[in-house]
N, C-alpha and C positions, 0 to 999 in steps of 0.2 A: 668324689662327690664335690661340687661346684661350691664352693664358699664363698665366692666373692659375689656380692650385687649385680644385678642385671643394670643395663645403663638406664638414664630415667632422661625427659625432658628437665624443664624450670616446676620445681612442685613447691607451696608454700611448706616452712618448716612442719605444721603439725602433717601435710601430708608424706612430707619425706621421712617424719618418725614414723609412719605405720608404712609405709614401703621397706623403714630398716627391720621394725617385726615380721613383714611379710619374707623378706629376704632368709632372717634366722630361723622360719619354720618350712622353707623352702615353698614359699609362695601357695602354702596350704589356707585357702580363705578362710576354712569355718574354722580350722586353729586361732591362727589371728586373732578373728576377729573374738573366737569364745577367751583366747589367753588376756588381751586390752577388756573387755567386759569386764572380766574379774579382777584387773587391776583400779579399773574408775571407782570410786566410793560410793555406797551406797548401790540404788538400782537401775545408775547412769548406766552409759552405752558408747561406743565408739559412734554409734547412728541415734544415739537418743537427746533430739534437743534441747532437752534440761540440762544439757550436761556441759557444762561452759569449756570455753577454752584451754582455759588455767589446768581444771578438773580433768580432762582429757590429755594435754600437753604434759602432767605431772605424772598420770599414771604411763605414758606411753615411754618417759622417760626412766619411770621404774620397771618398765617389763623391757626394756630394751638392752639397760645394766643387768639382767638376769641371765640365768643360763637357760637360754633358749634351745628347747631340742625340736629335731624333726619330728614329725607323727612315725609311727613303724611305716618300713614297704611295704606292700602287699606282693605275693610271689603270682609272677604272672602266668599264664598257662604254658607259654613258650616265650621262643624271644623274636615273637611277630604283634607289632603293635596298633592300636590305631588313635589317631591325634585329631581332637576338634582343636580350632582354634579360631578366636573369631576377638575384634578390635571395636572400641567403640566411641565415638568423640560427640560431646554435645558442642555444638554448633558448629564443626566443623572451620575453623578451628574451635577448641575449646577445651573443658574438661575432659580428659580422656582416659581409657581403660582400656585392657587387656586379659583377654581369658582363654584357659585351654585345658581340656581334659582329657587324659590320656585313660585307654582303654589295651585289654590284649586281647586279643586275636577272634577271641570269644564274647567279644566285648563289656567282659565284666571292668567297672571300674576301679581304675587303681588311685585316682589323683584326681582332684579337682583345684585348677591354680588358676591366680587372679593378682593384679597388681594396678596400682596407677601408672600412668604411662604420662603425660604432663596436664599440663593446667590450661594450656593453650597449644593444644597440639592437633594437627590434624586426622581427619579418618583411617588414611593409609600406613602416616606413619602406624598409630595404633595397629593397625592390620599387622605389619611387618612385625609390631615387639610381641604383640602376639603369640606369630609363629617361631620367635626367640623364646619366648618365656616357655613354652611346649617344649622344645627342642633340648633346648638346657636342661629342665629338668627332667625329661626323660632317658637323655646320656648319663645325667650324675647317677639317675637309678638302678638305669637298666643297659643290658648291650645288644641293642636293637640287629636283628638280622634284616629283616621286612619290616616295614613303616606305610601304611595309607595317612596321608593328613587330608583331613575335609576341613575345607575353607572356600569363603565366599568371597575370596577379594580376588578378583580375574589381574588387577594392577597388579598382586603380590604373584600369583599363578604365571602371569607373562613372564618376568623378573626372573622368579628361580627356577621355573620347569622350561620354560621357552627361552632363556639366556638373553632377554629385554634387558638394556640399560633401565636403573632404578627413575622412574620419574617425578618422584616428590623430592623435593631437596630436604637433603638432614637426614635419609633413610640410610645411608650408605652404611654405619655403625654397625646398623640392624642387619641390612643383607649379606653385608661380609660376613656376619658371625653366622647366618642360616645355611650361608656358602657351606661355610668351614664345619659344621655341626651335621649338615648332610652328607656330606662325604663320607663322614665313619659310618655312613651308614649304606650295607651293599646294595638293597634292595627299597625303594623307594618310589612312592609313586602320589600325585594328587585325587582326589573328585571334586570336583568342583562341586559346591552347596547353593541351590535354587534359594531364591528369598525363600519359598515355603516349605522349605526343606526345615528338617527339625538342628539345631545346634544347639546342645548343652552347653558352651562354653561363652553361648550370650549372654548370660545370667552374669557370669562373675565379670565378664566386660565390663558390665553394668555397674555393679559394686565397686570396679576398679575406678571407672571413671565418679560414683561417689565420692571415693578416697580423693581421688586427687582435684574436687569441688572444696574439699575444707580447705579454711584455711581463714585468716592470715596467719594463728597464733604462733 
């Protein structure tokens, strides 16, 4: 199982402590984000803006010296999986996020993960940590025979299915590790996702790219 942090861009402190909670529940959002609620006092929130920085920053610092556990696995139907992942940046550059949700075969789900990705990052990077964040946490889980990932980013699509040199600069971190994370894996293929294609893992994008909007504290 994966224990160290996934890479991050520049996040202000208070978002880099709730990237080290997302890390310790293994990038499970609703954990998170329900374990930080219950540390803030009172009927503060990690998203509720009464909830000042101090208030926030103090509880994130006491859930983070705790002993963080995963959520349980869920046992999947086989060891054939499939992988949303989808990256999301306000303004391109800007605030940015990363989500991916792993399903089997039958596509019942197993994992819904979500993370900030930086503070001033662009789309594609997001795209690429994306398909890291998916990856990693599905090898730490499980040991994939067969993998579909559906993903909308045709830049990331050229890159690791078409063998393109990466063309965002600063993505290299991220590709090498998807390199290396596909390979254990025998059987492997993409779909490419239409804008009007449905993607669960735009949601936690979102969230991600919240997280990594806080800040200066």
């Amino acid at each position: 199982m994966n224990e160290e942090p996934l890479p991050a861009e520049y996040l202000s402190p208070l978002a880099a402590l709730v990237d080290d909670v997302l890390a310790g529940v293994g990038y499970e959002v609703a954990t998170a984000i329900e374990t930080i609620d219950d540390a803030v006092p009172g009927y503060g929130g990690l998203f509720d803006p009464a909830t000042t920085s101090d208030e926030l920053r103090a509880a994130l610092e006491r859930v983070r010296s705790s002993e963080l556990t995963r959520p349980p696995i869920p046992e999947p139907a086989d060891d054939a999986f499939v992988l949303y992942v989808d990256g999301s940046s306000r303004g391109n550059p800007g605030p940015a996020g990363a989500g991916a949700v792993i399903l089997d075969e039958v596509e019942d789900e197993l994992a819904r993960l979500g993370r900030p990705v930086g503070s001033r990052t662009g789309n594609n990077t997001a795209e690429y940590a994306a398909l890291q964040l998916g990856l990693s946490e599905l090898l730490a889980r499980y040991e994939p025979r067969r993998l579909e990932v559906r993903i909308d980013s045709m830049t990331v699509i050229r890159d690791v299915w078409d063998g393109d040199d990466p063309t965002e600069p600063g993505v290299e971190t991220y590709s090498t590790a998807v390199a290396t994370a596909l390979s254990t894996v025998p059987e492997h293929r993409y779909t490419h996702l239409a804008d009007s294609d449905p993607n669960p893992a735009d949601a936690l994008a979102t969230v991600g790219a919240d997280i990594a909007s806080l800040g200066p504290g």
